[in-house]
GUROVEX-560234 format. One record per residue (C-alpha): x, y, z. Coordinates in nm, 3 decimals. Layout:
# GUROVEX-560234
((X,Y,Z)) ...
***
This chain:
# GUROVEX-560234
((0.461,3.894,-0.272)) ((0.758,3.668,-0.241)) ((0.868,3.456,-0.564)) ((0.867,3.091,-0.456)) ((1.151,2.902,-0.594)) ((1.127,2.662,-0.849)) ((1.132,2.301,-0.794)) ((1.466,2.234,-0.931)) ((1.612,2.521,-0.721)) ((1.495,2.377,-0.406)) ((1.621,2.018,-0.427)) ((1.969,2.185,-0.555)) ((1.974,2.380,-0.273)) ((1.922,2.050,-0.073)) ((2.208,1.867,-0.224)) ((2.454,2.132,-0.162)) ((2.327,2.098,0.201)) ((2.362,1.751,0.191)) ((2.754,1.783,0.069)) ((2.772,2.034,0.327)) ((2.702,1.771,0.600)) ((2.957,1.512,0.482)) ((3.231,1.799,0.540)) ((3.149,1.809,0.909)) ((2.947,1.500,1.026)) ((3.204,1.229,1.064)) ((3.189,0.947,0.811)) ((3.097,0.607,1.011)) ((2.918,0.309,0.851)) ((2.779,-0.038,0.996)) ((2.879,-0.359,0.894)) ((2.576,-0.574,0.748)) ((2.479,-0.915,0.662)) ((2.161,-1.106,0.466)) ((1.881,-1.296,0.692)) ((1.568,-1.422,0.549)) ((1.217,-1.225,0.600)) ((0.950,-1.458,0.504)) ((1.052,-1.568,0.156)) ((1.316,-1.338,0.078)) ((1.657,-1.212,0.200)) ((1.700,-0.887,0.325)) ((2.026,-0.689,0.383)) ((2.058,-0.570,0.796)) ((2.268,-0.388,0.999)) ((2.517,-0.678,1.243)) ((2.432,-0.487,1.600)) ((2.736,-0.346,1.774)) ((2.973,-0.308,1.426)) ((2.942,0.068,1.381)) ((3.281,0.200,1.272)) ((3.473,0.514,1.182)) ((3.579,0.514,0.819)) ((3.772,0.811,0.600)) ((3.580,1.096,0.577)) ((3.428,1.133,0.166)) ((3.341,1.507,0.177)) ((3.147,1.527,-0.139)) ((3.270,1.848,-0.397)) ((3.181,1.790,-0.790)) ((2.959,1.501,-0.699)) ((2.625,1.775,-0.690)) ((2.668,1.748,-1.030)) ((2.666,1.411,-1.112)) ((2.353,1.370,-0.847)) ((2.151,1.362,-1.156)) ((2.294,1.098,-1.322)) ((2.305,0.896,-1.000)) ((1.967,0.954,-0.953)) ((1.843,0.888,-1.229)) ((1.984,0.577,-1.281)) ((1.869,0.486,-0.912)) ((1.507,0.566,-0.952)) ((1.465,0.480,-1.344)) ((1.163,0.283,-1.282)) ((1.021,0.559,-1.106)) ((1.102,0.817,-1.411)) ((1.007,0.580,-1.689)) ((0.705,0.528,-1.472)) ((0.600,0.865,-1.482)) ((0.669,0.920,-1.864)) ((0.503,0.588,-1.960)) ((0.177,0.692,-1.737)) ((0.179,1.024,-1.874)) ((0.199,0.954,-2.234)) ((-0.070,0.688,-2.231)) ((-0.332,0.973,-2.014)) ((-0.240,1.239,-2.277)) ((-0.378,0.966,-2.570)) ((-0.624,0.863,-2.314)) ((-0.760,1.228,-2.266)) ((-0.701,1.324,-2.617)) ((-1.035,1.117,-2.660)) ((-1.231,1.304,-2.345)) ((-1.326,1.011,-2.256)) ((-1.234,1.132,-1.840)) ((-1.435,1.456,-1.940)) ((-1.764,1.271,-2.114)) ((-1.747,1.015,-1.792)) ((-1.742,1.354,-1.492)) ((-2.021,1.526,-1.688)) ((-2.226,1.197,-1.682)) ((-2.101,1.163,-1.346)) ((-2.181,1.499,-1.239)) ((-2.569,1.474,-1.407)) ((-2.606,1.163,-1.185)) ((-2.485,1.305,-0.893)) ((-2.738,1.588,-0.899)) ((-3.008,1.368,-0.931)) ((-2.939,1.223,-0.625)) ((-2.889,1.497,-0.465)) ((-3.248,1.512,-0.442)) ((-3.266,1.264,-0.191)) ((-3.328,1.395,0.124)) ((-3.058,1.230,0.330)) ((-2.794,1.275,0.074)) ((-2.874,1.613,0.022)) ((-2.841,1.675,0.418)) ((-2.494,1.527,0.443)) ((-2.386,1.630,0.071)) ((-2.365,1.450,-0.217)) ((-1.983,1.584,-0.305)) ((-1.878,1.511,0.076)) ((-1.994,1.141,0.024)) ((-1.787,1.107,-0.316)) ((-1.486,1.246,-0.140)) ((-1.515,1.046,0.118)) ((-1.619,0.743,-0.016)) ((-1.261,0.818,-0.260)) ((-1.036,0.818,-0.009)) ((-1.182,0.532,0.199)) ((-1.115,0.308,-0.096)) ((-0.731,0.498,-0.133)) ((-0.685,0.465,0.191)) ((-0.745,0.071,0.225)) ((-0.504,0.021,-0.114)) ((-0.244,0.214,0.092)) ((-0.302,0.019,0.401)) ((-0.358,-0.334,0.274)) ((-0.065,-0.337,-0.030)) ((0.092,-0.042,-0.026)) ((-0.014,0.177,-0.280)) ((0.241,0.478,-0.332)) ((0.399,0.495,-0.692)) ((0.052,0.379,-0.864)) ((-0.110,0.698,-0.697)) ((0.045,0.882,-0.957)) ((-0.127,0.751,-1.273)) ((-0.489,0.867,-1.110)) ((-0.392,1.231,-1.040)) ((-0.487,1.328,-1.380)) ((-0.803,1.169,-1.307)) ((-0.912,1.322,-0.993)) ((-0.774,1.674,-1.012)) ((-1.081,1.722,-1.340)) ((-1.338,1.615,-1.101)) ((-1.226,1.836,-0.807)) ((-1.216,2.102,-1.031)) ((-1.562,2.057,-1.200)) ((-1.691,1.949,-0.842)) ((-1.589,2.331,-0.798)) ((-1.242,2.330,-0.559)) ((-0.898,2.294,-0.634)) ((-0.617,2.087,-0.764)) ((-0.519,2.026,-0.419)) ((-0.851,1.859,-0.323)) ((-0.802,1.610,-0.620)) ((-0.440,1.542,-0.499)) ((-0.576,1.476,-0.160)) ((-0.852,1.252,-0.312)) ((-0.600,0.997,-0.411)) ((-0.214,1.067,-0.311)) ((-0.270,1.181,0.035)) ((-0.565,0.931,0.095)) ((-0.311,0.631,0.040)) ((-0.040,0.741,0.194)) ((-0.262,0.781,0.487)) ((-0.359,0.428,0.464)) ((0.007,0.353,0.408)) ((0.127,0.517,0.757)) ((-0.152,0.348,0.950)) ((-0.164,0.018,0.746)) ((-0.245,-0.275,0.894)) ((-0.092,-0.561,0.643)) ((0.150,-0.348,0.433)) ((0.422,-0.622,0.350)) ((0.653,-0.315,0.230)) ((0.654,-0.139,0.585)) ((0.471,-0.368,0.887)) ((0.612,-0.718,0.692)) ((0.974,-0.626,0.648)) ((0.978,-0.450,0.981)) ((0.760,-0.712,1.213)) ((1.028,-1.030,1.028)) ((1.316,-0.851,1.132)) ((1.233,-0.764,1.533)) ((1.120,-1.121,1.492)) ((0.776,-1.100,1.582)) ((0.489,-1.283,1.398)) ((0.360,-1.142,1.061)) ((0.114,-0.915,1.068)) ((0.049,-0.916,1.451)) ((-0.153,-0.665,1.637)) ((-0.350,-0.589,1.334)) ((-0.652,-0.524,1.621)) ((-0.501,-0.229,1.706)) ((-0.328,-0.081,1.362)) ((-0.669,-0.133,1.228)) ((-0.808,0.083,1.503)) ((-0.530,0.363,1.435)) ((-0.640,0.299,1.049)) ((-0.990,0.424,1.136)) ((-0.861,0.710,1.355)) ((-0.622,0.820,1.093)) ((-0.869,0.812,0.758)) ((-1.088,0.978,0.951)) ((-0.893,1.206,1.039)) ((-0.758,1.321,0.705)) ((-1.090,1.294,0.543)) ((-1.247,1.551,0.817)) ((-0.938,1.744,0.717)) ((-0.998,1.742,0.361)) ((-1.347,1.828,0.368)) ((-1.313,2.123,0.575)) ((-1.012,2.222,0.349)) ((-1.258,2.154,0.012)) ((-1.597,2.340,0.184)) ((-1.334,2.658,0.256)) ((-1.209,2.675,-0.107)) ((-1.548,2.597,-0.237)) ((-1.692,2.891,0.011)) ((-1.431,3.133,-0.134)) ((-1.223,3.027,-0.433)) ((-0.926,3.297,-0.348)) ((-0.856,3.123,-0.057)) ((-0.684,2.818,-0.227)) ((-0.378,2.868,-0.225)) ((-0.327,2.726,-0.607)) ((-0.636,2.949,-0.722)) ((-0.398,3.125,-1.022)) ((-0.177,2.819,-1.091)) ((-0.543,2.581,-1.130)) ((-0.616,2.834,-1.424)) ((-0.459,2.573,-1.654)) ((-0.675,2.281,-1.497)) ((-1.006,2.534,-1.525)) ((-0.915,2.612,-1.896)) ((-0.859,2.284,-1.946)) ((-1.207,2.198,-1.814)) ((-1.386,2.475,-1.959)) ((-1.241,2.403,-2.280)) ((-1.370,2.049,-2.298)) ((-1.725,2.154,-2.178)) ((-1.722,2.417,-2.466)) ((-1.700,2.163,-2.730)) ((-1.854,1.864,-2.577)) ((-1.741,1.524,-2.731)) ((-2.031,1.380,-2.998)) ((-2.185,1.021,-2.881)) ((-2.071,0.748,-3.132)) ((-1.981,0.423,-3.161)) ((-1.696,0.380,-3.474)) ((-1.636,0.001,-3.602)) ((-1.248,-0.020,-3.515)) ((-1.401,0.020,-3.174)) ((-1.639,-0.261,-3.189)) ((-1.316,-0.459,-3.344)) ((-1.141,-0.377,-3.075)) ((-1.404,-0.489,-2.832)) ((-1.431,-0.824,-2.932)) ((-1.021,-0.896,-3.023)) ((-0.989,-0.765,-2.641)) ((-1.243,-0.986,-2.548)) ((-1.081,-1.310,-2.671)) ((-0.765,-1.205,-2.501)) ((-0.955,-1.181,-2.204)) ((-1.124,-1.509,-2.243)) ((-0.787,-1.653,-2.308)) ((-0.621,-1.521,-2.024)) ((-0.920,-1.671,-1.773)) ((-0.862,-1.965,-1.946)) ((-0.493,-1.988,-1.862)) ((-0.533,-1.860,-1.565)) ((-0.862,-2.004,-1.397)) ((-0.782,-1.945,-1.036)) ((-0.541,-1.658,-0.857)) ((-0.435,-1.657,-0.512)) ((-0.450,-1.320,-0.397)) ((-0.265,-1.222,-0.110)) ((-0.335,-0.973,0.155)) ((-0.147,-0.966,0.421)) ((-0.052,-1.337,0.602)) ((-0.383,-1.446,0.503)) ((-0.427,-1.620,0.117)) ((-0.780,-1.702,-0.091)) ((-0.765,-1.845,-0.406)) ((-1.056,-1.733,-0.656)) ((-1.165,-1.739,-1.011)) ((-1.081,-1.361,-1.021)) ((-1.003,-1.367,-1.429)) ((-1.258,-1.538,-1.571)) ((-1.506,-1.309,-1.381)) ((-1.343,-1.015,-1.468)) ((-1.303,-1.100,-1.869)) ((-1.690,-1.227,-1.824)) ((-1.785,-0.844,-1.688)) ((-1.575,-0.678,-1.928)) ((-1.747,-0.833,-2.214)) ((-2.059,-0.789,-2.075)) ((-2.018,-0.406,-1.942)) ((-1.829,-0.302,-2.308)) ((-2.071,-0.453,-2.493)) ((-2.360,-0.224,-2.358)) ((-2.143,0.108,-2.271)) ((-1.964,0.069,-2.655)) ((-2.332,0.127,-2.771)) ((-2.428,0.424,-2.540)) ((-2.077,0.604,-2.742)) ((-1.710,0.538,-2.745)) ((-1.618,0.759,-2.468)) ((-1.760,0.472,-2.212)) ((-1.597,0.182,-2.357)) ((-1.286,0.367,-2.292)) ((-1.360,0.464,-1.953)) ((-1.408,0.097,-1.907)) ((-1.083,-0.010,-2.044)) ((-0.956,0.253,-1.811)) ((-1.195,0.077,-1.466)) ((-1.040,-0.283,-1.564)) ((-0.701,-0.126,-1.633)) ((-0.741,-0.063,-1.268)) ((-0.927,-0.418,-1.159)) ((-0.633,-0.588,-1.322)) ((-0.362,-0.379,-1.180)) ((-0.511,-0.449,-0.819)) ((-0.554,-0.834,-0.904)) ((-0.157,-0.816,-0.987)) ((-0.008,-0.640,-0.744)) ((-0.199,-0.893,-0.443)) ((-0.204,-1.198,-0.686)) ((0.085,-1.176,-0.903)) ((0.337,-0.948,-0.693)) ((0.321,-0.681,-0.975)) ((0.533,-0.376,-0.926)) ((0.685,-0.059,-1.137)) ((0.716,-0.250,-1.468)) ((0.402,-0.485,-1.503)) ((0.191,-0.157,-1.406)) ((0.367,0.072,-1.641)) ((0.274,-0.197,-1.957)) ((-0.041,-0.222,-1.794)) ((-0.132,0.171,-1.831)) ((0.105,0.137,-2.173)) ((-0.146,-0.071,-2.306)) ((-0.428,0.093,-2.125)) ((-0.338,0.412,-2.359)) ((-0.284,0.229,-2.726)) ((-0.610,0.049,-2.673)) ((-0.794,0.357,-2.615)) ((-0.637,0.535,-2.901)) ((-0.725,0.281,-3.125)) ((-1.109,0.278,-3.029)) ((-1.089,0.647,-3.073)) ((-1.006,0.590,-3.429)) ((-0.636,0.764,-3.400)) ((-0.391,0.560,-3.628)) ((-0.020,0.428,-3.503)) ((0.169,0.776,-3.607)) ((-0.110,0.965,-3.453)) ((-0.085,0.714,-3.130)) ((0.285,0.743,-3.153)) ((0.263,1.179,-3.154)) ((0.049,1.177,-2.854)) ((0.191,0.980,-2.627)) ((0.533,1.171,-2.708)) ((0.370,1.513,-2.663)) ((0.221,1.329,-2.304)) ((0.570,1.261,-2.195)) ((0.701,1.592,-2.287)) ((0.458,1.749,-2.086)) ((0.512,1.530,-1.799)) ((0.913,1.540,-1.825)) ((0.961,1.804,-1.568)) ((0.830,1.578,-1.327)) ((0.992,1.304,-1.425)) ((1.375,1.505,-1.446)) ((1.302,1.649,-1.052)) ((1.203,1.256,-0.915)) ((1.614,1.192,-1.032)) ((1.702,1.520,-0.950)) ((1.541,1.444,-0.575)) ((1.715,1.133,-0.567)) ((2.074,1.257,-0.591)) ((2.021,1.404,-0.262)) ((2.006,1.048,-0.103)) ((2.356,0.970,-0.314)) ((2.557,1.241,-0.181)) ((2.480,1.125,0.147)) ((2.541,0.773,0.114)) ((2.865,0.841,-0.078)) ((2.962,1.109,0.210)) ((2.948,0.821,0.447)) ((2.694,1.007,0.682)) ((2.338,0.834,0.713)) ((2.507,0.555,0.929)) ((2.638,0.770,1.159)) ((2.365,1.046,1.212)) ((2.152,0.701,1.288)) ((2.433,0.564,1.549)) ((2.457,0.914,1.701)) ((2.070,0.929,1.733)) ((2.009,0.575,1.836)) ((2.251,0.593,2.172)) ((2.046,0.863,2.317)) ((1.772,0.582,2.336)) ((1.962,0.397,2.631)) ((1.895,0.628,2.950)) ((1.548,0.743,2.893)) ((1.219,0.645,3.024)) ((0.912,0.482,2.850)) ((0.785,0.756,2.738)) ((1.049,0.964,2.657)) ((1.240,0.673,2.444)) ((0.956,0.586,2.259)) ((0.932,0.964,2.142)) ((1.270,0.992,2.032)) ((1.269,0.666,1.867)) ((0.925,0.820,1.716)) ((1.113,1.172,1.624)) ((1.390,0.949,1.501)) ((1.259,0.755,1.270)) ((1.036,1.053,1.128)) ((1.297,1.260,1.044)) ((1.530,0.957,0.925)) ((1.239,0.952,0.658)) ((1.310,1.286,0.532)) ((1.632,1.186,0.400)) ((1.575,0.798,0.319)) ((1.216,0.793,0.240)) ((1.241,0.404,0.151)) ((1.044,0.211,0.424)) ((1.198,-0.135,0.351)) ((1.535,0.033,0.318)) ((1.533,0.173,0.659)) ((1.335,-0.095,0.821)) ((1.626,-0.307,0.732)) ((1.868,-0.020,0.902)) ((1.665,0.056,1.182)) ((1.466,-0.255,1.325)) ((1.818,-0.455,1.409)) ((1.889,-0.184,1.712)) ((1.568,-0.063,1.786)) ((1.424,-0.383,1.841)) ((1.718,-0.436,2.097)) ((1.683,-0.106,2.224)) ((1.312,-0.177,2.274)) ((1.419,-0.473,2.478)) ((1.658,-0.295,2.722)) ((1.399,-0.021,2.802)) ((1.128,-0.208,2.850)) ((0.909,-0.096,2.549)) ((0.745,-0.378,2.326)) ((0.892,-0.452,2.009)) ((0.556,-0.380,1.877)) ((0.518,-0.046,1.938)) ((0.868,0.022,1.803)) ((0.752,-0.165,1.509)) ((0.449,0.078,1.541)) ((0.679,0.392,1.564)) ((0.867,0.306,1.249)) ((0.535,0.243,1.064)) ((0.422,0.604,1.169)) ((0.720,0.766,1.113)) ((0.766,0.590,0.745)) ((0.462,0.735,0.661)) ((0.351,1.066,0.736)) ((0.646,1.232,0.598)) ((0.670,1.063,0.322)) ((0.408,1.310,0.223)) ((0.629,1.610,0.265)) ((1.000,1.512,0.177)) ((1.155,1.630,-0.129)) ((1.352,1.300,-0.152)) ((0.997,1.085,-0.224)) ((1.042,1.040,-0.604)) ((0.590,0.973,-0.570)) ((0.549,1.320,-0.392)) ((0.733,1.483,-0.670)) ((0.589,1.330,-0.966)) ((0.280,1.435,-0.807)) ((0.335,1.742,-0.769)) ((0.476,1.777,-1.166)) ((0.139,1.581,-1.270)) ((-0.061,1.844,-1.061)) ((0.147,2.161,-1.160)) ((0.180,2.225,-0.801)) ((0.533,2.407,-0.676)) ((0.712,2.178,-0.372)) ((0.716,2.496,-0.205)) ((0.385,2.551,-0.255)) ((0.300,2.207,-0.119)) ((0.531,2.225,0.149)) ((0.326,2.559,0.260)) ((-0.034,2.426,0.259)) ((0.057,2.073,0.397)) ((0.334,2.137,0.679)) ((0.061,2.203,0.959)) ((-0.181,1.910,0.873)) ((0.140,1.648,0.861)) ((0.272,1.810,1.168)) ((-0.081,1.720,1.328)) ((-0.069,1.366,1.200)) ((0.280,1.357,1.361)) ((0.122,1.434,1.695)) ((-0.201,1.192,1.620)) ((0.054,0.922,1.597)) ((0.231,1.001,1.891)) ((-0.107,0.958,2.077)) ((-0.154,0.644,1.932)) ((0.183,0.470,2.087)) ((0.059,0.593,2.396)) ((-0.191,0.294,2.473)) ((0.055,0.061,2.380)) ((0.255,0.121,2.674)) ((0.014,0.146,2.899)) ((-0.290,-0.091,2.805)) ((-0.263,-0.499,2.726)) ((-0.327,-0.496,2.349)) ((-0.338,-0.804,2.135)) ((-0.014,-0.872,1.992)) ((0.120,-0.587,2.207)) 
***
């Protein structure tokens, strides 16, 4: 058997390709200028400026990639560390492990129902998952926040008797499903639709079809995937590497956590109350945005009314539920921030911050034992978190090399004496593998749309569906490429080798690819709203 490479080894190997281009691909770069997308400015490529510049062939500069990268996606990194220290205090208290047994037990009993036991009770949770994944991916753009829930899922997949993969699908590859087919992603469809100057948000008829078509897809996928594994364990191909995530498992169901209900918990409960109360109070309305559209509602005095109400009663059942629900409106307030309060990185990394303090506290751990286990989370995470800058570098060398600019000139010409058809593929091929190397969406939107919208013009293909072949080709990969600082953490988090990944996922993105292809095909030939 073949010894995969480590992580590390592989995106090395990529930036010493990458400085390998800038020695042969001459340098060229475009000139660009701000405009104004909806209500903020946006930097864009000035059509017609592409010029030759001096070559930068990149030499010692693979080994300051690190640096560069680091400093480029520190959010990213002191996301990961900041998530993964507040889960290691969180599951320190087996709280997650309490709440899947209980789950489990509940599950079984309704397994019992005829209907449910027909279609299958762990089919339905899956599904039912990645719906709701799906919709965060496709309505605001969930991609970094997938990464704080891995550690949640990957338990239940493996008690739920498959494989780490299964629980990475659950959540990462649900959203980012949602993401490529979304139908009011502001980060993707937004950017993309205000620069080719069409109206926000237009043809959502038809994205939300492709939505459907999509998520189904990739659940079908996933359960097929999770029934083989289940079937025959050996199959997966992370059976030996998931022995950490069955130990794990095994060892909490060995010594299961003891019901009770300690007074700094009850403390706790009601000083987070009044902070609740007082935020609702401050707050008494938030306009949450989805898409174009806007509603205004009395989302934090309902949710500090439930909390109180829900902690009260789960506080006395045992501890281990009160922190399960700190960790449920950890995740009702993160959603009610990013759509009402344009929460990114930072506010979510407090959030989960907090999210881990609080639930050390209720478990009765004091500040130095707090303080020791979120460090030990973040060592155990740091891998992860050194491979997302690592990953990054690759994009730096690039850049610095002067290359990006002209691959996409070179690539973009070939667009001007081809049919429909044929131009809407390579504009489709384009874009996709544009993403392997830039995996930013609003970052290449802001490259791409300024000549492919005028491309789309002089071919006669609607600026829609090259709106729609940038969304599709933004996404999918995104799911593969080393340079995604999210795939990577993910991967650390779930102790899953890229290489590994990149085996077991290559032929299901490479269907997607096609799926998407089909997709743009009515669009050309059919009168579609907003087409």
């Amino acid at each position: 058997m073949k010894r995969v490479p480590h992580t590390f080894t592989i995106v090395f190997s990529l930036i010493l390709l990458a400085a390998g281009l800038t020695w042969f691909v001459p340098a060229g770069e475009f000139e660009r200028e701000m405009v104004t997308v909806g209500e903020t400015q946006k930097e864009v490529v000035v059509e017609g400026s592409f010029r030759a510049v001096d070559a930068a062939p990149q030499t010692w500069q693979v080994f300051s990639a690190l640096f560069n990268g680091f400093c480029d996606k520190a959010d990213i990194v002191i996301f990961i560390l900041m998530v993964g220290g507040a889960f290691w205090i969180l599951n320190n208290s087996h709280a997650i492990d309490v709440g899947v047994l209980a789950f489990l037990r509940r599950v079984e009993r309704l397994g019992r129902i005829g209907v449910i036991r027909a279609v299958g009770v762990n089919n339905i949770i899956i599904s039912l998952v990645m719906i709701m994944f799906s919709l965060f991916g496709a309505v605001f753009g969930m991609s970094e926040e997938t990464i704080a829930f891995v550690v949640v899922f990957i338990p239940l997949a493996i008690q739920m008797g498959y494989d780490s993969l299964v629980g990475v699908c659950m959540c990462y590859v649900a959203a980012h499903v949602g993401f490529a087919g979304a139908m009011l992603n502001p980060f993707t469809i937004g950017i993309a639709q205000g620069i080719a100057d069409l109206p926000l948000f237009s043809g959502l008829e038809y994205r939300l079809a492709c939505w459907v078509v999509l998520t189904t897809f990739c659940i079908a996928f996933v359960l097929w995937y999770a029934r083989r594994v289940k079937k025959n364990p050996l199959k997966s191909p992370v059976h030996q590497l998931d022995e950490y995530w069955r130990n794990r498992v095994a060892e909490q169901q060995a010594s299961p956590a003891e019901y009770r209900s300690p007074r700094v918990a009850w403390v706790l409960y009601g000083l987070l109350s009044v902070v609740l109360i007082v935020v609702a109070v401050l707050f008494p309305t938030t306009t949450l945005k989805i898409g174009s559209a806007q509603v205004s509602l009395v989302v934090m005095p309902v949710l500090a009314g439930l909390f109180a109400f829900s902690g009260f009663f789960l506080l006395r059942k045992s501890v281990h539920f009160f922190i399960l629900d700190i960790l449920l409106f950890t995740i009702a307030y993160l959603v009610v921030g990013v759509l009402g309060y344009d929460w990114y990185v930072m506010e979510i990394s407090a959030l989960f911050l907090a999210m881990g303090i609080l639930s050390g506290i209720a478990d009765g751990q004091g500040a130095d034992g707090i303080a020791k286990l979120f460090l030990a989370g973040c060592k155990d995470i740091l891998s992860a978190a050194l491979v997302v800058g690592l990953a990054s570098g690759i994009i730096f060398i690039l850049k610095d090399g002067h290359v990006i600019d002209t691959i996409l000139y070179g690539l973009s010409r070939s667009l001007a004496h081809t049919g429909e058809v044929t131009s809407m593929g390579i504009m489709y091929l384009f874009q996709t593998a544009l993403n392997l190397v830039m995996p930013s969406g609003s970052a290449k939107a802001a490259l791409t749309m300024p000549i492919m919208a005028q491309f789309a013009d002089l071919i006669g293909v609607s600026r829609q569906t090259t709106v729609l072949a940038f969304q599709f080709g933004d996404g999918f990969t995104n799911m593969i490429t080393p340079t995604s600082g999210v795939l990577i953490g993910v991967l650390g988090i779930a102790r899953i080798p890229y290489a590994t990944w990149f085996k077991w996922a290559w032929k299901f993105i490479l269907i997607l690819i096609a799926l998407g292809f089909v997709l743009m095909l009515p669009t050309l030939w059919l009168s579609l709203p907003g087409f």
